[in-house]
N, CA, C and O atoms as a Tinker XYZ file with bonds, in Angstrom:
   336  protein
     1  N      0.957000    9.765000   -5.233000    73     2
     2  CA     0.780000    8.551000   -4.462000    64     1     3
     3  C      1.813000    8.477000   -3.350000    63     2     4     5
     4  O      2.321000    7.424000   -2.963000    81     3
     5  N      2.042000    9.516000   -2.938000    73     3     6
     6  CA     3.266000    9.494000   -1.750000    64     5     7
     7  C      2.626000    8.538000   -0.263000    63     6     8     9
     8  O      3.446000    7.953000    0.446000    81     7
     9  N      1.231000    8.485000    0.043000    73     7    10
    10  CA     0.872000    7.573000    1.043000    64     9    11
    11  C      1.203000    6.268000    0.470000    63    10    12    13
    12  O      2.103000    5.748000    1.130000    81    11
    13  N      0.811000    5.539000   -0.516000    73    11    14
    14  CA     1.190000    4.578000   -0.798000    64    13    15
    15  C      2.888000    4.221000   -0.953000    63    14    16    17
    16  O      3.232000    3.039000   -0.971000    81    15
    17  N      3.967000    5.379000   -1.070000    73    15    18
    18  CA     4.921000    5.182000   -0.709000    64    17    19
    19  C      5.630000    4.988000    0.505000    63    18    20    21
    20  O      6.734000    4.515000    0.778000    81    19
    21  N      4.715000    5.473000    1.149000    73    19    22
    22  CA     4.912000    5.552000    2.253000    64    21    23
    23  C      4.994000    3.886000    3.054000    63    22    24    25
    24  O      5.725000    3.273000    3.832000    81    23
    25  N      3.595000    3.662000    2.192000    73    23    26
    26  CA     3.156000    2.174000    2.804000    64    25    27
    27  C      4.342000    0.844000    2.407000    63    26    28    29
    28  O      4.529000   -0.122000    3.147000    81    27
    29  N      4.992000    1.053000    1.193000    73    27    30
    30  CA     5.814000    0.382000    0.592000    64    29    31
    31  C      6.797000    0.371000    1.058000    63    30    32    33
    32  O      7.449000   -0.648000    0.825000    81    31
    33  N      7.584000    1.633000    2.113000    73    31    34
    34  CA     8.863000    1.728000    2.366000    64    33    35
    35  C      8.668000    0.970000    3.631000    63    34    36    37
    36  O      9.660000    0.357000    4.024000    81    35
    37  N      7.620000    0.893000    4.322000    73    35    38
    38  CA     7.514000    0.471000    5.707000    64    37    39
    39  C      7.478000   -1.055000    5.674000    63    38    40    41
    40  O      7.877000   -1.700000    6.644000    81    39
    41  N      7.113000   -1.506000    4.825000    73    39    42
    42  CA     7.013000   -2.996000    4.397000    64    41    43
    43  C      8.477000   -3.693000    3.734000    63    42    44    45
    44  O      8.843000   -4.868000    3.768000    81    43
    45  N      9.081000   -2.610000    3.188000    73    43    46
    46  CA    10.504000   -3.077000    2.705000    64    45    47
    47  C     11.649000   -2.701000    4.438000    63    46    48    49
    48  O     12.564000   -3.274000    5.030000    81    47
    49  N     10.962000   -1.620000    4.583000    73    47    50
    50  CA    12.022000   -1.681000    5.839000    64    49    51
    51  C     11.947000   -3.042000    7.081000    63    50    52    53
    52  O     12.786000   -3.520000    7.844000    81    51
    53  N     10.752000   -3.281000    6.853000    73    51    54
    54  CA    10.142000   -4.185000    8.482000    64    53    55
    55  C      9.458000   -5.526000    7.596000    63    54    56    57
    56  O      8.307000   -5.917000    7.790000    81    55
    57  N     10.428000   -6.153000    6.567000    73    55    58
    58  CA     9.293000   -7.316000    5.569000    64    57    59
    59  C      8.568000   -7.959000    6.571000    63    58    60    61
    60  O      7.412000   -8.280000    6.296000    81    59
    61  N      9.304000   -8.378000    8.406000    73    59    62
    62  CA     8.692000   -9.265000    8.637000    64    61    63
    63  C      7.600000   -9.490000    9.854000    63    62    64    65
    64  O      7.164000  -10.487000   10.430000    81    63
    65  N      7.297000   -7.577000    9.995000    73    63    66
    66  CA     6.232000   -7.138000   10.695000    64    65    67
    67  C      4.906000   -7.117000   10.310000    63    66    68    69
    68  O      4.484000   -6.982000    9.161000    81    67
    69  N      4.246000   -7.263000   11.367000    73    67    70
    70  CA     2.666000   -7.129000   10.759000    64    69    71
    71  C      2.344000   -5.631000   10.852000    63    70    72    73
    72  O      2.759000   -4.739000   11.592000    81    71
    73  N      1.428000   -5.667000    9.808000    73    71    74
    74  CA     0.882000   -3.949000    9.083000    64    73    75
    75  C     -0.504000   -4.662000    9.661000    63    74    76    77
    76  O     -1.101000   -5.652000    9.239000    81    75
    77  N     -0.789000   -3.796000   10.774000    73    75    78
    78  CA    -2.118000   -4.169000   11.123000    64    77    79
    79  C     -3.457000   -2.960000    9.962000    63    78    80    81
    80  O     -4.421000   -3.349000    9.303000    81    79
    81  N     -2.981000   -1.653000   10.130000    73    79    82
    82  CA    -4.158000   -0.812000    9.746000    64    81    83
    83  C     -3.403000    0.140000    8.967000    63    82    84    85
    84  O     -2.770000    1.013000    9.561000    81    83
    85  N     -3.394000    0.063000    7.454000    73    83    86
    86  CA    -2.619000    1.073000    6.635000    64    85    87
    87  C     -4.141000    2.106000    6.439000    63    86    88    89
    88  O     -3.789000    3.238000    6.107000    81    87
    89  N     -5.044000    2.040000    6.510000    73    87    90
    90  CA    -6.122000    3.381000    6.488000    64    89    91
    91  C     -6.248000    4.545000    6.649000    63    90    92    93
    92  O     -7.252000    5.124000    6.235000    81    91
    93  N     -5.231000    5.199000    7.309000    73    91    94
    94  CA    -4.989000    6.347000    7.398000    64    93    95
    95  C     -4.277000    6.914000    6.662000    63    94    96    97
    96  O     -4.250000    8.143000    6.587000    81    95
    97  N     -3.177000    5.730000    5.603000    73    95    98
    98  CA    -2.699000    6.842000    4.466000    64    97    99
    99  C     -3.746000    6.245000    3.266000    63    98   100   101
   100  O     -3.665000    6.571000    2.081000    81    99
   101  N     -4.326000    5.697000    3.592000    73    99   102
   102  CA    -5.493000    5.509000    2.366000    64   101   103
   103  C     -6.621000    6.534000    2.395000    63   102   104   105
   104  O     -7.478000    6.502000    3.278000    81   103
   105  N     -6.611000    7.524000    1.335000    73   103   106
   106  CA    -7.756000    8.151000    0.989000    64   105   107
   107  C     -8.528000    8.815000   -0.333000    63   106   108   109
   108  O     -7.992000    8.638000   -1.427000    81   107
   109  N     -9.279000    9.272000   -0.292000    73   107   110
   110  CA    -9.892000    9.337000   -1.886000    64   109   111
   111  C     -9.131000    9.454000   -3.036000    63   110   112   113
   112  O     -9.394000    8.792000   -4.039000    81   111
   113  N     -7.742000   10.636000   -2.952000    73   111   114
   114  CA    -6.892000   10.912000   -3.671000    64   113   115
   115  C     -5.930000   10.093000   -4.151000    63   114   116   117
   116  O     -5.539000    9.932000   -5.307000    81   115
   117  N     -5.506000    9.465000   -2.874000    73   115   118
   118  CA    -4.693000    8.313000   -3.452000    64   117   119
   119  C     -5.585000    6.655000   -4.092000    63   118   120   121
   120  O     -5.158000    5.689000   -4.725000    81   119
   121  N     -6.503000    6.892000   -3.713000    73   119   122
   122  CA    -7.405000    5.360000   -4.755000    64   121   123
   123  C     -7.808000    6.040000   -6.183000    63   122   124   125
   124  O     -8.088000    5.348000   -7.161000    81   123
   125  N     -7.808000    7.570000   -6.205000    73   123   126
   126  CA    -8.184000    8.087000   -7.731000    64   125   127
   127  C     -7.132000    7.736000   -8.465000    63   126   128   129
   128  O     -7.221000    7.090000   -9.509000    81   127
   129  N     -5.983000    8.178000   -7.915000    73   127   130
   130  CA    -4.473000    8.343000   -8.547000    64   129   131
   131  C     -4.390000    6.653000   -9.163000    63   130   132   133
   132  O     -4.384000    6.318000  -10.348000    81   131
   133  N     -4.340000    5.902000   -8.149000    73   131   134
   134  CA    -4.130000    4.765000   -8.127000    64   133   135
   135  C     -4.945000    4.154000   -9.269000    63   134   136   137
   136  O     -4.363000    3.551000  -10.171000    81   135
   137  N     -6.319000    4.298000   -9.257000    73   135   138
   138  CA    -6.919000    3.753000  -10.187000    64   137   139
   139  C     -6.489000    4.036000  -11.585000    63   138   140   141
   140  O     -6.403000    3.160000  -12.445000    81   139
   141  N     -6.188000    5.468000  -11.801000    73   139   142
   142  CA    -5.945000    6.256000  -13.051000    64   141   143
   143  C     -4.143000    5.617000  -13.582000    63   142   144   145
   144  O     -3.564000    5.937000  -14.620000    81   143
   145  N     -3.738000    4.893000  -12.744000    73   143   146
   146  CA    -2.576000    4.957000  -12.922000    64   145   147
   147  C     -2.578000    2.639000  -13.179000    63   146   148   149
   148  O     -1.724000    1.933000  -13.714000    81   147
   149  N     -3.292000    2.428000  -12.821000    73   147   150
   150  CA    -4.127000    0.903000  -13.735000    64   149   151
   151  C     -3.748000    1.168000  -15.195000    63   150   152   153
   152  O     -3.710000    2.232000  -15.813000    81   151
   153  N     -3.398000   -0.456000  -15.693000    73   151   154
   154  CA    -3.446000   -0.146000  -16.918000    64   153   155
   155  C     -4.909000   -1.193000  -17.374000    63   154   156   157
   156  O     -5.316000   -2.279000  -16.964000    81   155
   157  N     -5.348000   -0.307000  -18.321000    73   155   158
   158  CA    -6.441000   -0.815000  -18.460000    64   157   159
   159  C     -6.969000   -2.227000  -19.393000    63   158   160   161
   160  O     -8.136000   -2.453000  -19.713000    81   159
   161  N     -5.892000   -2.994000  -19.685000    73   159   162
   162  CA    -5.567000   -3.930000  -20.407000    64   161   163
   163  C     -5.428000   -4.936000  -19.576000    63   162   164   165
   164  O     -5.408000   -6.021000  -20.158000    81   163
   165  N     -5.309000   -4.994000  -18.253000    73   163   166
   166  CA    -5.273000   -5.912000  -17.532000    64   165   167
   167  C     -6.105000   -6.588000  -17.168000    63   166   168   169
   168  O     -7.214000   -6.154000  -17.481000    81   167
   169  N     -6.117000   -7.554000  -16.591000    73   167   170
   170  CA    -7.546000   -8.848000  -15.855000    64   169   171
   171  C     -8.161000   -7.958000  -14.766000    63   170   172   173
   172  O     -7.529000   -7.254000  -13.978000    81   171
   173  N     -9.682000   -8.118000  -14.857000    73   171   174
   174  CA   -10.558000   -7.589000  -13.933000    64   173   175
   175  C    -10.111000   -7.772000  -12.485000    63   174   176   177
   176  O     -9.133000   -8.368000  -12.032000    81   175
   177  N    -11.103000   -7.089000  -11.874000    73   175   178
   178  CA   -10.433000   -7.504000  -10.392000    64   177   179
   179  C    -11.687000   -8.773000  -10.200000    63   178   180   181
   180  O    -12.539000   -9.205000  -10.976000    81   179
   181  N    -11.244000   -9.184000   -8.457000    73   179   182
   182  CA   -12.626000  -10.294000   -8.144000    64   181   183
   183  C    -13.604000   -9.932000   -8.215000    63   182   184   185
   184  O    -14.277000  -10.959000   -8.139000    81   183
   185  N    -14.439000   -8.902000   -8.345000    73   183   186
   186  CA   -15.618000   -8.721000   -8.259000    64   185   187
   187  C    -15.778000   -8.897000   -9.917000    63   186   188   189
   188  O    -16.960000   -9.114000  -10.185000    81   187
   189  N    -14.894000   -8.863000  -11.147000    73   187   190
   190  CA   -15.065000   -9.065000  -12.233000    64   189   191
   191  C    -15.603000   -7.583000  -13.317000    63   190   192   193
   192  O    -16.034000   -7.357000  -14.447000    81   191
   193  N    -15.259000   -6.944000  -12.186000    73   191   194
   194  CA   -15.341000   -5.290000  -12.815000    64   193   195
   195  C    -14.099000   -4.676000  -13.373000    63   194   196   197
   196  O    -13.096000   -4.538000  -12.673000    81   195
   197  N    -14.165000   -4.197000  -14.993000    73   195   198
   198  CA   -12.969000   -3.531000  -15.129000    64   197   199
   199  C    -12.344000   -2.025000  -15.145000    63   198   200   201
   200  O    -12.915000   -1.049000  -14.659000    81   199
   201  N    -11.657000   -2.015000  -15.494000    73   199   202
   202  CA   -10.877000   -0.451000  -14.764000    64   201   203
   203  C    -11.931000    0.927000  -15.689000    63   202   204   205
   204  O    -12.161000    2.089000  -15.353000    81   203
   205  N    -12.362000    0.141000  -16.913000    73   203   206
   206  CA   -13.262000    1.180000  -17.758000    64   205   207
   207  C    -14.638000    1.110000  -16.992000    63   206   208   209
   208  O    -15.016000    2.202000  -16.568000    81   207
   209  N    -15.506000   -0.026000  -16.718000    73   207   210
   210  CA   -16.596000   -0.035000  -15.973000    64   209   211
   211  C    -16.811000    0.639000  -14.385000    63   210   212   213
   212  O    -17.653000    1.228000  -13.706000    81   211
   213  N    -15.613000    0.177000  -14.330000    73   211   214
   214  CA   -15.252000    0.723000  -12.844000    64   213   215
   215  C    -15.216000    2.543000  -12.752000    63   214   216   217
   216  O    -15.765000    3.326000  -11.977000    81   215
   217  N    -14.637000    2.671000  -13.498000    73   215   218
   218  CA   -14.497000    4.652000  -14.127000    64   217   219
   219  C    -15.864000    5.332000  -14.779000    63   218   220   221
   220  O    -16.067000    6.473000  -15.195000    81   219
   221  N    -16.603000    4.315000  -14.707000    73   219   222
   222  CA   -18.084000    4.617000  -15.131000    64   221   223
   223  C    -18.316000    5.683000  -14.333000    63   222   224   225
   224  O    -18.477000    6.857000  -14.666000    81   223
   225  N    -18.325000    4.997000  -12.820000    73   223   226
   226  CA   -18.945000    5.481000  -11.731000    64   225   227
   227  C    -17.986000    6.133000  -10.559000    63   226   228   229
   228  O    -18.332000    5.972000   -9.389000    81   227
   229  N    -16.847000    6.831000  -10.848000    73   227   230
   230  CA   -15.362000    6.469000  -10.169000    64   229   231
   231  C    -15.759000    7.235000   -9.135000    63   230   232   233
   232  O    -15.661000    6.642000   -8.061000    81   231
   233  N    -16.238000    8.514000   -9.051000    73   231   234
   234  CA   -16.602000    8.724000   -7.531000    64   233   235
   235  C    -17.416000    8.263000   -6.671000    63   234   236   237
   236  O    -17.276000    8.611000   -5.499000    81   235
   237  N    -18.420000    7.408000   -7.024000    73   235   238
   238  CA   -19.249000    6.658000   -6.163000    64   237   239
   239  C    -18.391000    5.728000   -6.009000    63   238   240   241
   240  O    -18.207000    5.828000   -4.796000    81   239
   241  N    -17.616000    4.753000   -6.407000    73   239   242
   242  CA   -17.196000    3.685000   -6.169000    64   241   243
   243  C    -16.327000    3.644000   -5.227000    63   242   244   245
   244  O    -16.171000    2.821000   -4.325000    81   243
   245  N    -15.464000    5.097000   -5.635000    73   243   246
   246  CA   -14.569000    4.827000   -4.756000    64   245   247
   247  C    -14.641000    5.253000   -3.330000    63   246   248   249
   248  O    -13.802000    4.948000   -2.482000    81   247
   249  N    -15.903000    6.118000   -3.089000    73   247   250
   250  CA   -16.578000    6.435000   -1.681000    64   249   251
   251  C    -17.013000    5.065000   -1.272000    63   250   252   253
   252  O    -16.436000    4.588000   -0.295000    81   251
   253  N    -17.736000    4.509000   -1.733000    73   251   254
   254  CA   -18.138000    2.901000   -1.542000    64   253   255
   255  C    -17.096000    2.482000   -0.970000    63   254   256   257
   256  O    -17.147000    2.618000    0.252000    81   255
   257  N    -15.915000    1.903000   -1.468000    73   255   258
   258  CA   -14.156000    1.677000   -0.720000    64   257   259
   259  C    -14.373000    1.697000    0.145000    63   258   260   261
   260  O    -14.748000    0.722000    0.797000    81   259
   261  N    -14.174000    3.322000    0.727000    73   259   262
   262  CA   -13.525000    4.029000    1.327000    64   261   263
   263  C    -14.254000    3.858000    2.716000    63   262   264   265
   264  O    -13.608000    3.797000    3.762000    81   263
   265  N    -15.924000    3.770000    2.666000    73   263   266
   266  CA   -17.030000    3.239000    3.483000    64   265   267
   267  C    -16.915000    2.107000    3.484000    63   266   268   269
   268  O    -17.226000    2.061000    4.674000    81   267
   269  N    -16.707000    0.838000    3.185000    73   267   270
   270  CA   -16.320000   -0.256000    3.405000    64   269   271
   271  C    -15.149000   -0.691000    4.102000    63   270   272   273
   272  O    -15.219000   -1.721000    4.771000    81   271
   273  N    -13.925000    0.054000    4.025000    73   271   274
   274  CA   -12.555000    0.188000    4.463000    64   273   275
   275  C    -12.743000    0.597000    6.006000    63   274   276   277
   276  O    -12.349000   -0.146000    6.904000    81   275
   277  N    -13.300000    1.688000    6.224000    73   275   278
   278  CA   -13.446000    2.173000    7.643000    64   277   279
   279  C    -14.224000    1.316000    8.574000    63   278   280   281
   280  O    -13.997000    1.114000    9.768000    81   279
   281  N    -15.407000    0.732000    7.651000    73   279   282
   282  CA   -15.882000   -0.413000    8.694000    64   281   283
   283  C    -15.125000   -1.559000    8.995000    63   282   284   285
   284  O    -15.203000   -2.151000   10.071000    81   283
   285  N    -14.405000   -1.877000    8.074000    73   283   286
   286  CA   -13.469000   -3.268000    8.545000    64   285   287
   287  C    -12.884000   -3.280000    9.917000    63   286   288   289
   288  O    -12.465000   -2.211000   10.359000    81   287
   289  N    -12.806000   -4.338000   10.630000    73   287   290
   290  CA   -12.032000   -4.636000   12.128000    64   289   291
   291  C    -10.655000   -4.416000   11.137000    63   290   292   293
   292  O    -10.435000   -4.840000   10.002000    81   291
   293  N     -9.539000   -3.283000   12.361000    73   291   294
   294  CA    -8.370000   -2.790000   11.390000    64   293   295
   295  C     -7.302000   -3.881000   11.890000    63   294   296   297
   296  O     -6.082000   -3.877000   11.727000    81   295
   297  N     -8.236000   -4.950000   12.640000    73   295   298
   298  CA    -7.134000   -6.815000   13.073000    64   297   299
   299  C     -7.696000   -7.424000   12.592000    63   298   300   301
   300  O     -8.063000   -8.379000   13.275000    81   299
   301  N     -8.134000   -7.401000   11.331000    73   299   302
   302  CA    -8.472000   -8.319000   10.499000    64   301   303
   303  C     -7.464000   -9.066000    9.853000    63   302   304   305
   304  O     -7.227000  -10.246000   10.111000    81   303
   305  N     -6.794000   -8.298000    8.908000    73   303   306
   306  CA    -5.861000   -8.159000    8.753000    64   305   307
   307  C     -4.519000   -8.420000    9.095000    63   306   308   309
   308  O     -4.184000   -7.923000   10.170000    81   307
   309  N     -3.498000   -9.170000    8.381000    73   307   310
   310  CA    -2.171000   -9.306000    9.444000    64   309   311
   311  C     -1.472000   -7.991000    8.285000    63   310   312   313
   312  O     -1.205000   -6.846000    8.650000    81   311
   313  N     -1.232000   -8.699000    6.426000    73   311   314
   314  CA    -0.416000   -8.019000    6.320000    64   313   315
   315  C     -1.018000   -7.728000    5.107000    63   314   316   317
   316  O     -1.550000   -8.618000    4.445000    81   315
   317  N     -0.973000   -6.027000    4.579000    73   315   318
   318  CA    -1.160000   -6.063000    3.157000    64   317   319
   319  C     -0.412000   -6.321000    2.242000    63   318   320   321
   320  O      0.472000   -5.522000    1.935000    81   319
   321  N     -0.601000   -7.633000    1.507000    73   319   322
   322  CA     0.281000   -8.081000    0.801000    64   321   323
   323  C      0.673000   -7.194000   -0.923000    63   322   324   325
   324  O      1.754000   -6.903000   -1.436000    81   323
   325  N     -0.338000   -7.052000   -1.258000    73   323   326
   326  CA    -0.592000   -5.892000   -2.320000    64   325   327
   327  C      0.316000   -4.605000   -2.500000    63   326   328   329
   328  O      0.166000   -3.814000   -3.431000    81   327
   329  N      0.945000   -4.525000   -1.848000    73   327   330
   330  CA     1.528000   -3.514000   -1.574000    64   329   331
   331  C      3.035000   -3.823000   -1.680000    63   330   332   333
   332  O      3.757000   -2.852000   -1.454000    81   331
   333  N      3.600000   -4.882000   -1.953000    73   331   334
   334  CA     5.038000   -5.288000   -2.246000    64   333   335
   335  C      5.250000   -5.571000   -3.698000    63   334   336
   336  O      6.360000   -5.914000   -4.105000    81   335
């Protein structure tokens, strides 16, 4: 998950900048990792899917993301908060 470290150090270095478009260190590998690294005991996400249902289908889903992510306006967005 070194992109996502990446994303974390930039947010601790600059707390009080806006992160307009972290997408480019987001990619399949790091949402697999990420997911696999969920503990699976936790509360669903909003869509109300959990980390086992969700792993049903883990490579479709997470192409789904990943196609959803790229369409987003990348100023949508001010800051990813998720990430602190």
């Amino acid at each position: 998950m070194n992109e996502l470290s990446k994303i974390r150090e930039l947010v601790k270095r600059n707390p009080h900048n806006k992160i307009q478009n972290v997408t480019h260190y987001i990619n399949k590998e790091t949402l697999t990792s990420s997911h696999h690294s969920m503990d699976a005991t936790k509360a669903s996400g909003i869509d109300k899917v959990g980390k086992v249902d969700y792993q049903s289908s883990l490579n479709e889903n997470i192409n789904n993301l990943l196609s959803r992510m790229k369409r987003q306006n990348p100023f949508r967005y001010d800051v990813f908060t998720f990430i602190k």
